[in-house]
C-alpha positions as CSV (number, residue, x, y, z in Angstrom):
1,X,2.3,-34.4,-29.1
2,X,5.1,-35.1,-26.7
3,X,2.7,-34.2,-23.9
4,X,-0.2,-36.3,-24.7
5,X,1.8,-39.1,-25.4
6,X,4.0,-39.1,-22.2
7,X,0.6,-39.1,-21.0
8,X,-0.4,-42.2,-22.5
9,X,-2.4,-41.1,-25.0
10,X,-1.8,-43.1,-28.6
11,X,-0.9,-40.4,-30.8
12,X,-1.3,-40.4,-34.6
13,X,0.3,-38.2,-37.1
14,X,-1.1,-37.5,-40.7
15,X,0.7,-35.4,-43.3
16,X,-0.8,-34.5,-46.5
17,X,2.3,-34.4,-49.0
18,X,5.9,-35.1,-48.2
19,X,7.2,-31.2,-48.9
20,X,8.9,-31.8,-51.8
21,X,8.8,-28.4,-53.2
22,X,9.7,-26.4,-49.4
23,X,12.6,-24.5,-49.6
24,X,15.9,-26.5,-48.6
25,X,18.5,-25.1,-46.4
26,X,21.8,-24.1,-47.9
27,X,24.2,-27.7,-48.2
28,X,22.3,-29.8,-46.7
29,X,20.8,-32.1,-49.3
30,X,23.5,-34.9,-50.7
31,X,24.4,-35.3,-54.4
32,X,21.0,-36.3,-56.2
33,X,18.8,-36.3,-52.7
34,X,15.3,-36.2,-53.1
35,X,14.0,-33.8,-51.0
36,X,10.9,-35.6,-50.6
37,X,12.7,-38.6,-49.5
38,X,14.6,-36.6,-46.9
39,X,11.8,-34.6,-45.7
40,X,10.2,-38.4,-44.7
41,X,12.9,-39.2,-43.0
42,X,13.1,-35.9,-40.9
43,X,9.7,-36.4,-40.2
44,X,10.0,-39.3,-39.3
45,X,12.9,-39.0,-36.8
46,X,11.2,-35.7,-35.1
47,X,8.0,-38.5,-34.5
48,X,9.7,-40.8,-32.8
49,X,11.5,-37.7,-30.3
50,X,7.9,-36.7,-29.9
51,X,6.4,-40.4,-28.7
52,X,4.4,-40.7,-31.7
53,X,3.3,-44.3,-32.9
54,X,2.1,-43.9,-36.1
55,X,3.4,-41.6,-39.2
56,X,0.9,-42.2,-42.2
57,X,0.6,-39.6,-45.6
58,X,-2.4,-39.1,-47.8
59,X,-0.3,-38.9,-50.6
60,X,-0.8,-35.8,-51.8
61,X,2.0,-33.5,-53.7
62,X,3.3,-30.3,-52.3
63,X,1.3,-27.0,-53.6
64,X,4.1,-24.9,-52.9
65,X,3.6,-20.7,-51.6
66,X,0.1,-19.4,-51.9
67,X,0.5,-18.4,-56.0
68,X,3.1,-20.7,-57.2
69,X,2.5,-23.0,-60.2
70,X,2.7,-26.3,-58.0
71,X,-1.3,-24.9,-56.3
72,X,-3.0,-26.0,-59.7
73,X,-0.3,-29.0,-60.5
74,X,-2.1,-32.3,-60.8
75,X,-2.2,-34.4,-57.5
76,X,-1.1,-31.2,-55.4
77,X,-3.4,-31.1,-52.2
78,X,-4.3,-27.3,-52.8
79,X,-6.2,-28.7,-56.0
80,X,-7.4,-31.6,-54.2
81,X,-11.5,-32.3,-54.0
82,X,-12.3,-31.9,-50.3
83,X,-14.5,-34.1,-49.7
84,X,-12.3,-37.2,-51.4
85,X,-9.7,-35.8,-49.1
86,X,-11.6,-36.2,-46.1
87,X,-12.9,-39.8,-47.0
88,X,-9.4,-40.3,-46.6
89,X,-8.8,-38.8,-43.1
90,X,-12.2,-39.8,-42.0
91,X,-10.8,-43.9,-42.6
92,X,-8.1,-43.2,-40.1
93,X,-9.9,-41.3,-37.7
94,X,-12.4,-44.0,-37.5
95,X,-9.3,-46.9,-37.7
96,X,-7.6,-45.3,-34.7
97,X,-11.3,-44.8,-33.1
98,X,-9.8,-40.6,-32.2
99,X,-11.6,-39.0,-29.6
100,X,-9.2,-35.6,-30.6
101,X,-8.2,-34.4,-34.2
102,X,-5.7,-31.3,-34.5
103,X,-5.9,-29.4,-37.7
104,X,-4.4,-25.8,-38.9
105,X,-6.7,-22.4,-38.0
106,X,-8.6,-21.3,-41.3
107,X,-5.3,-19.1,-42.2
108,X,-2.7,-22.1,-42.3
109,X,-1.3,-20.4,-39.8
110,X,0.3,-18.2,-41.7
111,X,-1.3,-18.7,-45.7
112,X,0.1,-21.5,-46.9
113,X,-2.2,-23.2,-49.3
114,X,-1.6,-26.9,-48.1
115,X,-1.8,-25.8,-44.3
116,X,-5.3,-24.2,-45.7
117,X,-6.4,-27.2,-46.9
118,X,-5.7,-29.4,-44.1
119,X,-8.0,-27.1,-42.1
120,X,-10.3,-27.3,-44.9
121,X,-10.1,-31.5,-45.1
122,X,-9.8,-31.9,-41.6
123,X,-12.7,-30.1,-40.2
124,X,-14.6,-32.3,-42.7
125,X,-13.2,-35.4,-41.6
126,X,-13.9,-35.1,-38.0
127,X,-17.8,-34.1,-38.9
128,X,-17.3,-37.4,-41.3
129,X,-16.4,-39.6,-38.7
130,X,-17.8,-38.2,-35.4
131,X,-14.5,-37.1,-33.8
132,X,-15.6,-35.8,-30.7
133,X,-13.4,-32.5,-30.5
134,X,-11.7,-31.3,-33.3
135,X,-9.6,-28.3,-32.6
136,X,-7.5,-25.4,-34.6
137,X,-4.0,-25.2,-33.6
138,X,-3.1,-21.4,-34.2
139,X,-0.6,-19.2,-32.5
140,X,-1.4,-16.1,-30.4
141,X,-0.6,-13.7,-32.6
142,X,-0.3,-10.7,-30.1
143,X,1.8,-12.8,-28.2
144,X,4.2,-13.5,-30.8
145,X,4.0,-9.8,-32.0
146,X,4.4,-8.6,-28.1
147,X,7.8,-11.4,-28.3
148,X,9.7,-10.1,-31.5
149,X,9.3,-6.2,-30.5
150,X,10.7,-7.3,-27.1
151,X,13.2,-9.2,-29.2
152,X,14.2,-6.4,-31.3
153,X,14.8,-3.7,-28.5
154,X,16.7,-6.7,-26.4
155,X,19.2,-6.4,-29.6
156,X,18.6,-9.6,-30.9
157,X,19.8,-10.6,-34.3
158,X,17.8,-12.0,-37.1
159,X,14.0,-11.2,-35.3
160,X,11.8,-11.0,-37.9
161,X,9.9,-8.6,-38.9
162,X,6.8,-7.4,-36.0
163,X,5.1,-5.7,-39.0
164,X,5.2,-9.5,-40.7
165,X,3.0,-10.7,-38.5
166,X,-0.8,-9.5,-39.7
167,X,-4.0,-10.7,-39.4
168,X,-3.0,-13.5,-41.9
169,X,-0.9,-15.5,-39.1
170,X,-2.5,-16.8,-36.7
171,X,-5.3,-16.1,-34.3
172,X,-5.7,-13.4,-31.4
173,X,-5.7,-14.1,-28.5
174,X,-9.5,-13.6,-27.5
175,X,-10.3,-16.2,-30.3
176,X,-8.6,-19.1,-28.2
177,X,-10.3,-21.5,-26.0
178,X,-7.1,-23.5,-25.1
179,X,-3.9,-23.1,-23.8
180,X,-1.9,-25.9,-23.1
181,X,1.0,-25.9,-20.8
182,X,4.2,-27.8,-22.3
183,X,7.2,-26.2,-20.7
184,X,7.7,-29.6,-19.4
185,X,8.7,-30.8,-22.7
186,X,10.6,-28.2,-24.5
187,X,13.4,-30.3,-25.2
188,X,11.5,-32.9,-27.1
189,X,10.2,-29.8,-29.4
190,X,13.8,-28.0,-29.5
191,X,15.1,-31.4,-30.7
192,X,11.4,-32.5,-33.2
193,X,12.4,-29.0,-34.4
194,X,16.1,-29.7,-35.3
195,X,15.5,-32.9,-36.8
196,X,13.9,-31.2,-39.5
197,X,17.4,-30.4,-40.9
198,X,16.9,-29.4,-44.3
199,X,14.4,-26.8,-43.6
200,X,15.9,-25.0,-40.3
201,X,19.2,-24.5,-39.7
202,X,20.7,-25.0,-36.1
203,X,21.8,-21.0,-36.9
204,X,17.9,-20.0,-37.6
205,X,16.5,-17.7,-35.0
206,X,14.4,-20.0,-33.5
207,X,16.9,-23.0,-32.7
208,X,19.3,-20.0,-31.5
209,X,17.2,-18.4,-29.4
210,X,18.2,-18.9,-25.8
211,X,16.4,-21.2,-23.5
212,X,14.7,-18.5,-22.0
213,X,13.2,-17.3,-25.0
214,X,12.8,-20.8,-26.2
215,X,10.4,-21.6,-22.8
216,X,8.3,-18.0,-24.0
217,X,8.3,-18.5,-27.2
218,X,7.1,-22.1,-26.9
219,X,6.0,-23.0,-24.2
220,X,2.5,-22.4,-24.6
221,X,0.4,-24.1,-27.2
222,X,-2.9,-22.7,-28.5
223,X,-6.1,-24.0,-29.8
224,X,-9.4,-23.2,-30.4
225,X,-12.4,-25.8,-29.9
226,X,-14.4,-25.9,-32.8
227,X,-18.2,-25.4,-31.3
228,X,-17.2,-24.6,-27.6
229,X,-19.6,-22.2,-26.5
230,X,-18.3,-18.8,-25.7
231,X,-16.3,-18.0,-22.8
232,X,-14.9,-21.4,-23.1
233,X,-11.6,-21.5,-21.6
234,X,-9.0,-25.3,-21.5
235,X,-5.8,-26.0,-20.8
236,X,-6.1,-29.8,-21.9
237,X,-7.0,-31.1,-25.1
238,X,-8.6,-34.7,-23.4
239,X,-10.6,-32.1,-20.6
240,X,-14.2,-33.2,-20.4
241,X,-13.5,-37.3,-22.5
242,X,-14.3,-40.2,-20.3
């Protein structure tokens, strides 16, 4: 996001709930916080590091981890209709006239039921309004397993597990069509990243992490181009728009 907008591309950001049922980081919420309410905030503040210009929700609830009671809860987006969903998305696509939309990979990235669904919705809404690339941001999942095992013989503390990451988290890496360069702005994402207080920790692994490991872990984005034909290979999202 930083990227494209530095770029001068108007960039729109569209949540489904506000994460009012994630789990919260030790101490950080204040007596009788919502942590809806924060989570806004957080994302909020982490848009405005990244350049974005407009922050809009569908107004969905939280669903919570893949088996939880919140899935089935009334207004959670897991239960959602898809299509109603998409109507929604489709409005703003169409509003903000998008020539990209950015959605999860069909596994959330990693299972979560809302991250599921947005795939789900937001393939739908790009067909709905005639976005002209819609693409699945994933991670490289032989990459990140190649990265903790390095990690873990380096003697680094708090890797997780390699064995963690299976076929559920992301994609591999012959399934992606695009790989964007944003070493260039890694301290927008470090700093998008910590402004989501109450659900990483400035001690987590990831905000830890030396720059070094930082620029490997992160420097690279990855998508893949709904519909490319095969052997299709980007490193821009805006490659082949007028």
């Amino acid at each position: 996001m930083a990227k494209a907008a530095a770029e001068g591309h108007r960039v729109v950001l569209v949540t489904a709930t506000r994460g009012e049922h994630g789990e919260v980081v030790e101490g950080v919420l204040g007596p009788g916080e919502a942590l809806g309410e924060r989570r806004v905030q957080e994302l909020e503040d982490a848009a405005k590091v990244l350049g974005v210009e407009r922050v809009e929700f569908l107004g969905y609830t939280d669903s919570g981890m893949m088996g939880t009671p919140e899935n089935e809860a009334p207004g959670s987006f897991w239960s959602a209709d898809v299509e109603d969903a998409a109507r929604k998305l489709a409005a703003l696509l169409t509003e903000e006239r998008a020539d990209v939309l950015t959605v999860y990979d069909p596994n959330g990235n990693y299972g979560h039921p809302d991250h599921i669904q947005v795939h789900r919705v937001g393939v739908r809404a790009g067909e709905m309004a005639g976005t002209a690339k819609v693409y699945e941001a994933t991670v490289n999942r032989d990459h990140i397993r190649d990265l903790m095992a390095r990690a873990k013989e380096m003697g680094v503390p708090d890797v997780p597990d390699v064995e963690g990451v299976d076929d559920t988290m992301g994609m591999p890496a012959d399934a992606i069509t695009t790989r964007v360069d944003v070493r260039a702005f890694l301290d927008a994402k470090r700093r998008a990243m910590a402004a989501h207080a109450s659900q990483i920790a400035e001690t987590s692994f990831f905000l830890a992490m030396s720059p070094e490991a930082f620029e490997q872990t992160w420097g690279t984005e990855w998508f893949i181009l709904r519909g490319a034909p095969h052997g299709t290979q980007e490193d821009d999202l805006f490659q082949g728009l007028a």
